[in-house]
C-alpha positions as CSV (number, residue, x, y, z in Angstrom):
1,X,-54.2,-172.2,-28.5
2,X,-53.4,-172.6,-24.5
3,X,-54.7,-174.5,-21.9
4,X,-56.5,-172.5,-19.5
5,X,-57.9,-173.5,-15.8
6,X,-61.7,-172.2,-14.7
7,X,-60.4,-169.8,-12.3
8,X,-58.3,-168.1,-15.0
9,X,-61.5,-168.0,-17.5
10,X,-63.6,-166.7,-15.2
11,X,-61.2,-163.8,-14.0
12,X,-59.6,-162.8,-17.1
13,X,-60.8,-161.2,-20.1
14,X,-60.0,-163.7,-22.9
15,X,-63.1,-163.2,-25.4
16,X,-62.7,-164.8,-28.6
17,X,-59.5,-166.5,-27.6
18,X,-59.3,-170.0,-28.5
19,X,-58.4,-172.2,-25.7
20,X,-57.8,-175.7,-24.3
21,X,-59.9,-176.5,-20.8
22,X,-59.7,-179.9,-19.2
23,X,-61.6,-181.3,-15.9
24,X,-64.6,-182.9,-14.6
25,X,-67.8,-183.1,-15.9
26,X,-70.2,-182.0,-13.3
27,X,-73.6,-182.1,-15.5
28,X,-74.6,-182.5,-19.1
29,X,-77.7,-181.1,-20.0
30,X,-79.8,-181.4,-23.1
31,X,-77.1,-183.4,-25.2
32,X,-75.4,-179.6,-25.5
33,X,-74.6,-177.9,-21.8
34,X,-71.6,-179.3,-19.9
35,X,-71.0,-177.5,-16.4
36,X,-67.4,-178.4,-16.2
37,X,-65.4,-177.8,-13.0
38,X,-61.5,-178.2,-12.5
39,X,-61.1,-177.5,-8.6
40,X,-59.4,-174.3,-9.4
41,X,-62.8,-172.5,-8.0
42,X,-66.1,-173.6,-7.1
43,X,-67.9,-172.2,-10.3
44,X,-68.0,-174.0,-13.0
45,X,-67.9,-173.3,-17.1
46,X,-70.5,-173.8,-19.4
47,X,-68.9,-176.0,-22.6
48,X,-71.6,-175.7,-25.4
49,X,-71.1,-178.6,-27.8
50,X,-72.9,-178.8,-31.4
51,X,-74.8,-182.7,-30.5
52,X,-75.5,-182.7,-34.4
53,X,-71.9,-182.7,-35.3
54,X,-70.5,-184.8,-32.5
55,X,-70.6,-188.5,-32.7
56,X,-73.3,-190.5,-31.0
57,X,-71.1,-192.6,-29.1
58,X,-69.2,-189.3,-27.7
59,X,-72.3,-188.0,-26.6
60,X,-72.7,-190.9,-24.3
61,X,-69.5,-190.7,-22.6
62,X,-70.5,-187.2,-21.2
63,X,-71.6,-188.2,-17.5
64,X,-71.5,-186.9,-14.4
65,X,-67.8,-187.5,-13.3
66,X,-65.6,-187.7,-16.5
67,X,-63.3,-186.4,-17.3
68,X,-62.6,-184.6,-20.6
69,X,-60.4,-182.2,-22.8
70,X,-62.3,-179.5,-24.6
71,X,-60.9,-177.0,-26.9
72,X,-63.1,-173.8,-28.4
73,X,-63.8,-170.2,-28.3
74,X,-64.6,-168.3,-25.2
75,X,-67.5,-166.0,-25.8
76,X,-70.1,-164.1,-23.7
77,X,-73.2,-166.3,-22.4
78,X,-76.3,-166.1,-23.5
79,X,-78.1,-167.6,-20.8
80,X,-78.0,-167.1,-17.6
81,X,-75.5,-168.3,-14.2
82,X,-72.5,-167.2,-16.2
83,X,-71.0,-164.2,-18.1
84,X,-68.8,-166.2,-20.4
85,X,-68.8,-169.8,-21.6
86,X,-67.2,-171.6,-24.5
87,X,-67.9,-172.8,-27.6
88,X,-66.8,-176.0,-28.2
89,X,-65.1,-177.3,-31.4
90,X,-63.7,-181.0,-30.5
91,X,-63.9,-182.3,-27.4
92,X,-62.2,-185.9,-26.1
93,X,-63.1,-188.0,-23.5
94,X,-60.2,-188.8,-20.8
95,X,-61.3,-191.2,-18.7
96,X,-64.9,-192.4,-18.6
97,X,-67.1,-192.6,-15.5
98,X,-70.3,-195.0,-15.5
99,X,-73.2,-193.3,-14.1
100,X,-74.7,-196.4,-12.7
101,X,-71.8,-196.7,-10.2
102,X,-70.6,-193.1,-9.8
103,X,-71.1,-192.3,-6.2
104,X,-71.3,-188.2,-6.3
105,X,-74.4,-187.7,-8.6
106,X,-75.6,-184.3,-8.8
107,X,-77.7,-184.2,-5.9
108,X,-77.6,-183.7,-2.6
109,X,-75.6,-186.3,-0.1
110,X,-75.1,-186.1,3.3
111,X,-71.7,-185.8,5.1
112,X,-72.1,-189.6,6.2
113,X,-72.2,-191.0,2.5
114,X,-69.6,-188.5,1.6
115,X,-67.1,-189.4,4.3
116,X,-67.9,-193.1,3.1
117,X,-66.0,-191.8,-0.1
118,X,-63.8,-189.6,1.1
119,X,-61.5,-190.0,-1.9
120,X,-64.5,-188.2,-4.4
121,X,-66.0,-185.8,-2.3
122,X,-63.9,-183.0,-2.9
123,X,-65.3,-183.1,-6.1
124,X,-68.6,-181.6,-4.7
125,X,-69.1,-178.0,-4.1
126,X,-69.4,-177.6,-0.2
127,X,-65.3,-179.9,0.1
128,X,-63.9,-178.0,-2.6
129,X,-64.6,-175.3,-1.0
130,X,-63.5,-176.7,2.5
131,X,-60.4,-177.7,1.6
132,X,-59.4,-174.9,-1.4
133,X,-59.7,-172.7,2.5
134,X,-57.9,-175.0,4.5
135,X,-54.8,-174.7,1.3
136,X,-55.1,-171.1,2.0
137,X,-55.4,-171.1,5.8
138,X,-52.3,-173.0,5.5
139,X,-49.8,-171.0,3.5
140,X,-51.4,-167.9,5.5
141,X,-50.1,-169.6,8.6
142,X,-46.6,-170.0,7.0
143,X,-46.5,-166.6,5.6
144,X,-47.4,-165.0,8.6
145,X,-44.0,-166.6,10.6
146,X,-41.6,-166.3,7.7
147,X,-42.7,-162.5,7.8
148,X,-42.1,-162.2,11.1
149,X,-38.8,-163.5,11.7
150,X,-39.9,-167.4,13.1
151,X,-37.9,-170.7,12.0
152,X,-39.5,-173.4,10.9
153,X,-38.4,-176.8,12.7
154,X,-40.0,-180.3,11.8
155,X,-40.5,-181.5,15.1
156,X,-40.0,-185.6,15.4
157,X,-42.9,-187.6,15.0
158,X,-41.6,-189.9,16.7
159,X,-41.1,-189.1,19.9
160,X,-40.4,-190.9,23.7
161,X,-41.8,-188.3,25.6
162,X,-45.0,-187.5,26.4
163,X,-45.2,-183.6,26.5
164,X,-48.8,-183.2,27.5
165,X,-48.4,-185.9,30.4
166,X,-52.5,-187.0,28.8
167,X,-51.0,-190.7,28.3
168,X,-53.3,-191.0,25.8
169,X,-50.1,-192.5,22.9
170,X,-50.1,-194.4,19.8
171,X,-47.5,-196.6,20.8
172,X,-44.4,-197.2,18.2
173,X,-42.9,-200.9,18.2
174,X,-41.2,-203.2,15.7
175,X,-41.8,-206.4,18.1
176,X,-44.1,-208.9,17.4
177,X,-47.1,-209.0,19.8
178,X,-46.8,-212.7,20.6
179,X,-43.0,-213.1,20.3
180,X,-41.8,-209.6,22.2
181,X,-39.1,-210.5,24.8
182,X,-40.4,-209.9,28.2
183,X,-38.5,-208.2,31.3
184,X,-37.6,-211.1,34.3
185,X,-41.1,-209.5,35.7
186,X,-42.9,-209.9,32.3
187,X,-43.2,-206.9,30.8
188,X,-42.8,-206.0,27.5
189,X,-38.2,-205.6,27.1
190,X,-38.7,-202.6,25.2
191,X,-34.7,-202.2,24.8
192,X,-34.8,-205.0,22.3
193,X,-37.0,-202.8,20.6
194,X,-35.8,-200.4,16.9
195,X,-34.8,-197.3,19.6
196,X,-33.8,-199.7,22.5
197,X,-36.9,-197.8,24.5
198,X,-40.7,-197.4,24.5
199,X,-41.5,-194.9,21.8
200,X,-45.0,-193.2,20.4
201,X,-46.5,-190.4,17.9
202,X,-46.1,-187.9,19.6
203,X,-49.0,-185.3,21.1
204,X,-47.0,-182.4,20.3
205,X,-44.1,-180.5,19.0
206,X,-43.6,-178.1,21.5
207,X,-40.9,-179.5,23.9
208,X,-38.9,-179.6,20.9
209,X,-39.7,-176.4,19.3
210,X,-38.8,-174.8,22.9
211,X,-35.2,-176.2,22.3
212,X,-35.1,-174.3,18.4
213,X,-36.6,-171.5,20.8
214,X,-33.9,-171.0,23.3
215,X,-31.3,-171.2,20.4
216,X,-33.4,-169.3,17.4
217,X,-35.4,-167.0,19.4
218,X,-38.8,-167.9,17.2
219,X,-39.6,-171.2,16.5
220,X,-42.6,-172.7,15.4
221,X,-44.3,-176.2,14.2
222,X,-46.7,-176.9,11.8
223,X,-47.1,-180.9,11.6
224,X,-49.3,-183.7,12.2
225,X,-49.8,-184.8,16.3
226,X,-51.4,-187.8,17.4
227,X,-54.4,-188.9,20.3
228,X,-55.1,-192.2,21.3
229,X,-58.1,-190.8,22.8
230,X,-61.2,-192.8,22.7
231,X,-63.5,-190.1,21.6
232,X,-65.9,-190.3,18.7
233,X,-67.2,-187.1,18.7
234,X,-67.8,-184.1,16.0
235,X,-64.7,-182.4,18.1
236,X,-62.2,-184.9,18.0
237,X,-59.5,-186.7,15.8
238,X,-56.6,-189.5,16.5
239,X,-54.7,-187.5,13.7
240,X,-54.8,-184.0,13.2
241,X,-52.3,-181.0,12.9
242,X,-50.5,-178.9,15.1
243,X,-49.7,-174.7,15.0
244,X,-47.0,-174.4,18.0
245,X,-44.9,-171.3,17.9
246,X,-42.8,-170.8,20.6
247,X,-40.3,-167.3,21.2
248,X,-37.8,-166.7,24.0
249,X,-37.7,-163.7,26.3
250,X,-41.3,-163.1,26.1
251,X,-43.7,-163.1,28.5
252,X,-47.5,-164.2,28.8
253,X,-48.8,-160.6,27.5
254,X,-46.5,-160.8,24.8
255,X,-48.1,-164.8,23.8
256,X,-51.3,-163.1,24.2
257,X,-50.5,-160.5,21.8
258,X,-48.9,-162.7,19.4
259,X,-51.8,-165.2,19.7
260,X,-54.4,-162.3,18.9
261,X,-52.3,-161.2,16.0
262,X,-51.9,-164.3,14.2
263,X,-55.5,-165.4,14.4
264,X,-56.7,-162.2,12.5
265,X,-53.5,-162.3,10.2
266,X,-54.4,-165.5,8.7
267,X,-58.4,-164.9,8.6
268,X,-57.8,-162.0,6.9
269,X,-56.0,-163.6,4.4
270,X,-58.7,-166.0,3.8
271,X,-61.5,-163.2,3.4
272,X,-59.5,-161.5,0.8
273,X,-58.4,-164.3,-1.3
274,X,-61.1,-167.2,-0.5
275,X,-64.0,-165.1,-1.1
276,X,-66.1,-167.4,-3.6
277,X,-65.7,-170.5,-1.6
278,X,-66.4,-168.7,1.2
279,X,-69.7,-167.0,0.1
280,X,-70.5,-170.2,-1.1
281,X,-69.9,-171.8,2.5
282,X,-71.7,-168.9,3.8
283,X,-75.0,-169.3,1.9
284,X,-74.7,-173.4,2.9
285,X,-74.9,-172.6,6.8
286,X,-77.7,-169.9,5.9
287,X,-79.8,-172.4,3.9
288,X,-79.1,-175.1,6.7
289,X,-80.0,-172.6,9.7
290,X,-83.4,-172.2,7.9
291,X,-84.5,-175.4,8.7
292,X,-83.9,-175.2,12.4
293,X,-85.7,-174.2,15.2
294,X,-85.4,-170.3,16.1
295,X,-83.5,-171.6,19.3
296,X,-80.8,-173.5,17.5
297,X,-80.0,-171.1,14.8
298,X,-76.7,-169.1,15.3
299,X,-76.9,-165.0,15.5
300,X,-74.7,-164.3,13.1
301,X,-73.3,-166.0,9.7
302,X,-70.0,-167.3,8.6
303,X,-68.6,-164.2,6.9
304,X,-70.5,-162.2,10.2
305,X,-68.2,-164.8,12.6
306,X,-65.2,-164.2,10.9
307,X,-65.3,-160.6,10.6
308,X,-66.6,-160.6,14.8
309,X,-63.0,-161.8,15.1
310,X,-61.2,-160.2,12.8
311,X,-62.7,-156.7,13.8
312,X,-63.0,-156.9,17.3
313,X,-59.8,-156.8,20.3
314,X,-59.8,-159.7,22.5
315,X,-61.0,-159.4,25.7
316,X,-58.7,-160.3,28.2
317,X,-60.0,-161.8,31.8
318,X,-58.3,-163.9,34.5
319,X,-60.0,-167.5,34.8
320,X,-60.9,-166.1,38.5
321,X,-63.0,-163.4,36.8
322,X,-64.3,-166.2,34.5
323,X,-65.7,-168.6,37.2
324,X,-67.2,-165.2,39.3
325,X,-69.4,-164.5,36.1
326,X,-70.0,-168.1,35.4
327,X,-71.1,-168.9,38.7
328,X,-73.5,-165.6,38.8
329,X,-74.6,-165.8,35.0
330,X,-78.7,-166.8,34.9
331,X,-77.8,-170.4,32.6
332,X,-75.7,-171.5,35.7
333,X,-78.2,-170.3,38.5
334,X,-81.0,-171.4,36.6
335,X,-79.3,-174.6,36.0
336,X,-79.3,-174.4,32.0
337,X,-75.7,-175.5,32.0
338,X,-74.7,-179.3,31.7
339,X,-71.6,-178.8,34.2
340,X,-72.7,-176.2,37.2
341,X,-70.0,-174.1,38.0
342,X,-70.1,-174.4,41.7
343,X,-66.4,-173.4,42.8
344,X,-62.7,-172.2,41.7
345,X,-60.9,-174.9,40.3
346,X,-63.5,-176.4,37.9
347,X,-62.3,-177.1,34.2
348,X,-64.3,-174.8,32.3
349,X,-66.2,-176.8,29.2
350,X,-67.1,-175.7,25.8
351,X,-70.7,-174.3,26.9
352,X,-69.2,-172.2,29.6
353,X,-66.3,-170.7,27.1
354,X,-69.1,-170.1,24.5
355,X,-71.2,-168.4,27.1
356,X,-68.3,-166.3,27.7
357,X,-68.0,-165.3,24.5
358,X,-71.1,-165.2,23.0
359,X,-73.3,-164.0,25.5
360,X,-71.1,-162.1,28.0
361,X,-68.7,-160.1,26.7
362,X,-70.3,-160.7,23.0
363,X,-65.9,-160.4,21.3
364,X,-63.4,-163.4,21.6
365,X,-62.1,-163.7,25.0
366,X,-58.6,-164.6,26.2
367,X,-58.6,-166.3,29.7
368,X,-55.2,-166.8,31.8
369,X,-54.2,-167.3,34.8
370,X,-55.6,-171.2,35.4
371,X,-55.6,-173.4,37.9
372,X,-52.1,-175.3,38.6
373,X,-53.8,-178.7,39.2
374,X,-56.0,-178.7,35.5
375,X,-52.7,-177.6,33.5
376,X,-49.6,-178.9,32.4
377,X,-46.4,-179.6,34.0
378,X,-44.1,-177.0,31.6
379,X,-46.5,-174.0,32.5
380,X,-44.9,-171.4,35.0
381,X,-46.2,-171.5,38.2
382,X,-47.3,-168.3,39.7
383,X,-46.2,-166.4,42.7
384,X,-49.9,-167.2,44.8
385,X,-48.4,-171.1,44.3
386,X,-51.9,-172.2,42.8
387,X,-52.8,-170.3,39.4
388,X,-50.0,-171.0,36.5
389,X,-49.0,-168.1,33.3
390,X,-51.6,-169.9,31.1
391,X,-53.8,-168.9,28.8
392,X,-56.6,-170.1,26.5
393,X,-58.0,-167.9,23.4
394,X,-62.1,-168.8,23.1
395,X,-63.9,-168.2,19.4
396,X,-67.7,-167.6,19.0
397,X,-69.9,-171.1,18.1
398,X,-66.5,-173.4,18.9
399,X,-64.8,-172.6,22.3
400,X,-61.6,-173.0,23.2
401,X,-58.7,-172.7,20.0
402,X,-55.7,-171.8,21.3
403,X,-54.3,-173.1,24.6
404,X,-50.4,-171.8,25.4
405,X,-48.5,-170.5,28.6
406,X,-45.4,-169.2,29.7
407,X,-43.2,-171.8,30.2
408,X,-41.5,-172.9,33.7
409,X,-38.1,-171.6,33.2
410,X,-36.9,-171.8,36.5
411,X,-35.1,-175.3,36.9
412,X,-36.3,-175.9,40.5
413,X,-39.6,-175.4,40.4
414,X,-40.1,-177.3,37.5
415,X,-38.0,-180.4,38.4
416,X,-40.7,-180.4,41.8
417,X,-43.6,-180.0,39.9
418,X,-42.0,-183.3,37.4
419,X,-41.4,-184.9,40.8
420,X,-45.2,-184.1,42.0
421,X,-46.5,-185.6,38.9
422,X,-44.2,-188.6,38.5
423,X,-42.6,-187.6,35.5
424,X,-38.6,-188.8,35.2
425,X,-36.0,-186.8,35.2
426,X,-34.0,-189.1,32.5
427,X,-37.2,-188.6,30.5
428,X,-36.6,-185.0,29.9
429,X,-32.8,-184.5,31.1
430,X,-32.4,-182.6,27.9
431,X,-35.3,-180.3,28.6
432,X,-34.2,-179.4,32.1
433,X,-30.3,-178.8,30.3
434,X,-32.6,-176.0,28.7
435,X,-33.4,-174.1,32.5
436,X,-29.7,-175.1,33.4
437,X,-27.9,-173.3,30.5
438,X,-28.7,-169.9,29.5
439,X,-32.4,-170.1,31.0
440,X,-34.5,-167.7,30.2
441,X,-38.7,-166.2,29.8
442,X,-40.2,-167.8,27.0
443,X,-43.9,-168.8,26.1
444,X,-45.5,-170.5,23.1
445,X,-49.0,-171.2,22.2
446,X,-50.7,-174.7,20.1
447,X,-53.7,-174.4,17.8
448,X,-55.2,-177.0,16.4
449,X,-55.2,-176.6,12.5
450,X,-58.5,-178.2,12.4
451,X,-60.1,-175.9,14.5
452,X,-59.0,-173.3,13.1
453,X,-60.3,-174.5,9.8
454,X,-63.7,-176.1,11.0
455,X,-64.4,-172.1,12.3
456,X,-63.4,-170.6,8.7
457,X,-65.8,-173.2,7.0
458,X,-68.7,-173.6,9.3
459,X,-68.5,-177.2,9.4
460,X,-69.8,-178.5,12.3
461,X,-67.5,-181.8,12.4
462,X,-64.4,-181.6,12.5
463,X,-64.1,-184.3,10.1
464,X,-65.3,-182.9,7.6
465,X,-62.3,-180.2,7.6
466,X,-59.6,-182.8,7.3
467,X,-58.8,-184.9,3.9
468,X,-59.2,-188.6,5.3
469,X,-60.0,-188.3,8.7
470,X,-58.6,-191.0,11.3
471,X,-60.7,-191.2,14.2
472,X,-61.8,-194.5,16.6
473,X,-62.6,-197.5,14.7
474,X,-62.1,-195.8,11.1
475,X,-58.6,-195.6,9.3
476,X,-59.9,-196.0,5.5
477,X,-58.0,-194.4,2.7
């Protein structure tokens, strides 16, 4: 007799094998059915137990949320839901769960409660499913750098730079708030602190990763990044996780490329080897879309978004272009859009991306070329002196995904652009050693993993994509 998961059942052909199954009980019907699920897939197996041979007190124990050992035959169903099911010949309760004070009964609960208990709700269908896809998104992102020649460095967590220049920083400190030795003008002396400096999570791996870049030739990151940004939205997180590949000697066109590439890589993957929980996830936002005005529905489904991307080239268009069609487009003229785009230089927001994408050129769209005064220091600055190598990949229903560049490697222009900014030189001596010795083109691009994941799911908030989200005022589990 072997132990078997639900996923294996269900995709092998093991009729009349006896076998041992243990996991959760979802329901228990009629003092016979038990819809048992293991997390190995979102469909559960039907255990038929004989009531009349198993002890009262047994029969009890079978609630929502236990969890149990059966052993028994696997035959074909007779009723319907299922092909096969099993017969059960003993069965042994593993840990009991009283249904007066289980939380996920088998009904329906909103994302509030269930983020309330976080540490259960991947037991019900719709976070199974979210997170048995983000597993998968994950080792597809993996998978698709090993295969094509990147290193994978752990970035420091740690960090005392700040390589976004945002300022936004979970500060790092081992001295006591009301006992920290001050400065003769009163500040904080942070070199009596653990790293004789001010240190904080860092925002990103990608200074770093462009060091294992100019040595390697492909780097990339894959790690958690932190935001001490005040924002308690559905699009934002204090702790989330990074994608930041960075390869020397190529240009913008090749980070394009590369950018494009991955993104349909890894959502292939998922679409080949997610496809329950992903039908499953697909029928949810159908179901949901029903019940809201024909304005407010979205034009195409889950599987529908993912193959949009998947099967159709990016478009490519300089954020010039961008603002000329924004500015012309009837929302803007009309004045449908909550930011007017009125002139060049304007920071494009998630309506006008989506408009871009969904509307206007109806396939994702890469835009580059940005403004130099709404991007970062490290991006290279272009010969007109005002637009910098950026670029920024937009997704139907979520905007903006991927935001990389080109860097600056040309040591004087980027120590001016640090000195216009007011970033130190002794901050970041080691990243200019980078344009001093053996400089060279490079480029790089972040995602963030969330995103990415929230768009393969259809959840609308982001979190809801991550196990135990951090986000203002909230840091249980």
């Amino acid at each position: 007799m072997t132990e078997k998961s639900v996923v294996e059942i269900l995709n092998s052909s093991i009729l009349s094998q006896e076998i041992i199954l243990k996991g959760w009980v979802r329901t228990f019907r009629s003092n016979r059915f038990i819809a048992l699920n293991d997390g190995s897939t979102i469909k559960n197996i039907q255990c038929v137990i004989d009531f009349e041979t198993t002890p009262e007190d047994t029969l009890k124990r079978i609630t929502t949320g236990a969890a149990i050992t059966v052993k028994g035959v696997v035959v074909e169903s007779q009723g319907k839901g299922q092909s096969v099911e099993i017969q059960v010949s003993e069965i042994e309760i593993l840990g009991d769960s009283n249904p007066e004070e289980y939380p996920i009964q088998p009904k329906k609960h909103s994302f509030e409660f269930l983020r309330e208990n976080a540490h259960l709700r991947t037991r019900t269908n719709t976070f199974g499913a979210v997170m048995r896809v983000r597993s998968k998104l994950s080792f597809a992102v993996h998978t698709y750098f090993q295969e094509n020649g990147f290193n994978y460095v752990n970035t420091p967590i740690i960090t005392g730079s700040d390589a976004e220049g945002a300022g936004e920083m979970f500060r790092v400190t081992t001295l006591h708030p009301s006992k920290a030795p001050l400065t003769e003008d009163g500040n904080i002396d942070y070199s009596k602190d653990f790293f004789g400096k001010e240190t904080n999570l860092t925002v990103s791996g990608q200074l770093e990763a462009e060091a294992y870049a100019m040595s390697l030739g492909k780097a990339y990151t894959f790690g958690p990044t932190f935001r001490a940004e005040n924002s308690n939205t559905t699009r934002h997180l204090a702790e989330f996780w990074m994608i930041e590949p960075e390869v020397a000697f190529m240009d913008l066109d090749g980070n394009m490329d590369l950018a494009e590439d991955f993104i349909k890589s890894v959502l292939k993957y998922i679409l080949k080897h997610c496809q329950d929980d992903l039908e499953f996830l697909n029928q949810r936002l159908l179901d949901e879309d029903k019940t809201k005005p024909m304005n407010d529905r979205s034009e195409m489904s889950l599987l529908e978004k993912l193959r949009f991307v998947v099967d159709n080239n990016f478009k490519r268009v300089s954020y010039t272009e961008a603002i000329d069609i924004l500015r012309n487009s009837t929302p803007n003229k009309k004045k449908k859009f909550q930011y007017p785009i009125n002139e060049w230089g304007a920071d494009l927001q998630s309506e006008h991306e989506r408009f871009l994408v969904e509307t206007h050129f109806k396939c994702p769209v890469i835009l580059y070329d940005y403004p130099a005064n709404i991007k970062a220091f490290y991006m290279r600055l272009n010969d007109d002196g005002k637009t910098v190598r950026a670029m920024d990949v937009l997704f139907p229903g979520i905007g903006e995904i991927v935001g990389g560049s080109q860097r600056e490697e040309r040591f004087d222009v980027l120590v001016a652009k640090m000195k216009t900014l007011g970033i130190e030189e002794e901050e970041l001596w080691w990243y200019l050693d980078l344009r001093k010795f053996g400089t060279a083109v490079h480029s790089g691009f972040g995602l963030g993993f969330e995103r990415l994941v929230q768009f393969s799911t259809g959840m609308s908030n982001i979190r809801d994509v991550i196990p135990f989200p951090r986000t203002p005022q909230n840091a249980e589990f």
